[in-house]
C-alpha positions in Angstrom: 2.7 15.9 -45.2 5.2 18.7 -43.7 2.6 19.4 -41.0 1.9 16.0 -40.0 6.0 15.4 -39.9 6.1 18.6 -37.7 3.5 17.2 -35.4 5.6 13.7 -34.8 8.4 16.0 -34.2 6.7 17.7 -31.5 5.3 14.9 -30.2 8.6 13.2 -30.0 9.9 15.9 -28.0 7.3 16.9 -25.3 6.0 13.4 -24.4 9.0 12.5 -22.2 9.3 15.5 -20.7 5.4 15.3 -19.8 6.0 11.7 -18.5 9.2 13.2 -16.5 6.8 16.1 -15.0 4.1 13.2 -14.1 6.5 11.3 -12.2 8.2 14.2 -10.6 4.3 15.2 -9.1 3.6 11.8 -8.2 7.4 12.1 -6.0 5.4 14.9 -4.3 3.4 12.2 -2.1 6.7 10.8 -0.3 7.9 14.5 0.0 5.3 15.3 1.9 4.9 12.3 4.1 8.2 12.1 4.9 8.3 15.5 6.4 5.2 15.3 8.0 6.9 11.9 9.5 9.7 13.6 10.7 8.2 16.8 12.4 6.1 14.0 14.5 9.2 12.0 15.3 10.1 15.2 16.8 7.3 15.9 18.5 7.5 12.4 19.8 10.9 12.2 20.9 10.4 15.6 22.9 8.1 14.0 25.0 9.4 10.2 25.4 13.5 10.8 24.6 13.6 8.3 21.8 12.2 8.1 18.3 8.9 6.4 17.7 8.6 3.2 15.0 11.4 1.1 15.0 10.6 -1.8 12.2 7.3 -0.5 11.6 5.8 -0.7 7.5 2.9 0.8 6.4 0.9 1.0 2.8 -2.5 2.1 1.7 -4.2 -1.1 3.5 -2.6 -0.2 6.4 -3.2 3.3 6.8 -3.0 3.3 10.4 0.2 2.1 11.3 2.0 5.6 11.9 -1.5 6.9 13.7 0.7 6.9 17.3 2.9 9.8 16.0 -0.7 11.3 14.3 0.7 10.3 10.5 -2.4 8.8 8.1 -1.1 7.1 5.2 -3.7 7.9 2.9 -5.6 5.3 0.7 -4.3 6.7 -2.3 -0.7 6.1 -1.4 1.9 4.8 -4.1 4.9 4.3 -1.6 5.8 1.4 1.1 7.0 3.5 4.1 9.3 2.3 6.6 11.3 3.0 9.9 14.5 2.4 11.8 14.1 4.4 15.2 16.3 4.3 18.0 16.6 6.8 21.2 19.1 9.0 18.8 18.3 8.6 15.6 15.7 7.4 13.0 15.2 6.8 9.1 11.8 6.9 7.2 12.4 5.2 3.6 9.4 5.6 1.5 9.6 2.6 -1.6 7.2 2.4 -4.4 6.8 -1.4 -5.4 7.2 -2.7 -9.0 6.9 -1.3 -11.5 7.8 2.1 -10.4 6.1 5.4 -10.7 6.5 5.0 -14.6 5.8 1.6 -15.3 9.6 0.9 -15.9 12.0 -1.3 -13.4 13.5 1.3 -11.8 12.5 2.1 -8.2 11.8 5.7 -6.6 13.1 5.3 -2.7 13.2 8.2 -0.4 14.7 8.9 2.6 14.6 11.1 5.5 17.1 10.9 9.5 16.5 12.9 12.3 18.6 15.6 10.8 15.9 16.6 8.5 17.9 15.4 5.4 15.0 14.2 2.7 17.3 12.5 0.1 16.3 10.9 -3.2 18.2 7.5 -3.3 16.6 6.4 -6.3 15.0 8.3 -8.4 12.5 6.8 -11.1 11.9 10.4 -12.6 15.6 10.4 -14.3 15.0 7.3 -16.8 
């Protein structure tokens, strides 16, 4: 009986940290998009003088949609990427749609400007 209380005990303490370390590897996806994304924006802007995409969305059934700036979204993609370009600036948001990365109501949402700055607005990995 000890070593079955033991057990739940462990249980109860490594299964949300697993879940915590799933979510965090499933953030990787958005991560690397969204740097990918922005190292084409520059290589776009370099050669037209003004960011690429304004109001352009893409998901896994549109896989395309960044192909002019050579970015696939692959088919196994979680997140709902989108973009606000002008001649100056621009901001990639990457969204993953209900229910989240966990299955809760809390939405992961990424960010990155033509600074460079990848920011975490909200992150579903903290819940």
């Amino acid at each position: 009986m000890i070593v079955v209380a033991i057990i739940g005990i462990l249980a109860a303490l490594a299964i949300p940290r697993f879940m915590a370390a799933s979510t965090k590897s499933k953030q990787s996806e958005a991560k690397q998009l969204l740097k990918q994304i922005y190292m084409m924006e520059q290589v776009y802007r370099q050669e037209n003088d003004a960011y690429w995409g304004n109001g352009i969305s893409a998901t896994r059934n549109d896989q395309d949609a960044f192909s002019r700036i050579g970015v696939q979204i692959p088919a196994s993609a979680r997140y709902i990427y989108s973009i606000v370009a002008g001649a100056n600036t621009f901001t990639c948001t990457a969204n993953v749609p209900s229910p989240g990365l966990d299955d809760d109501a809390t939405p992961d949402t990424w960010t990155i400007n033509e600074a460079g700055t990848l920011v975490c607005t909200s992150d579903d990995s903290e819940n």
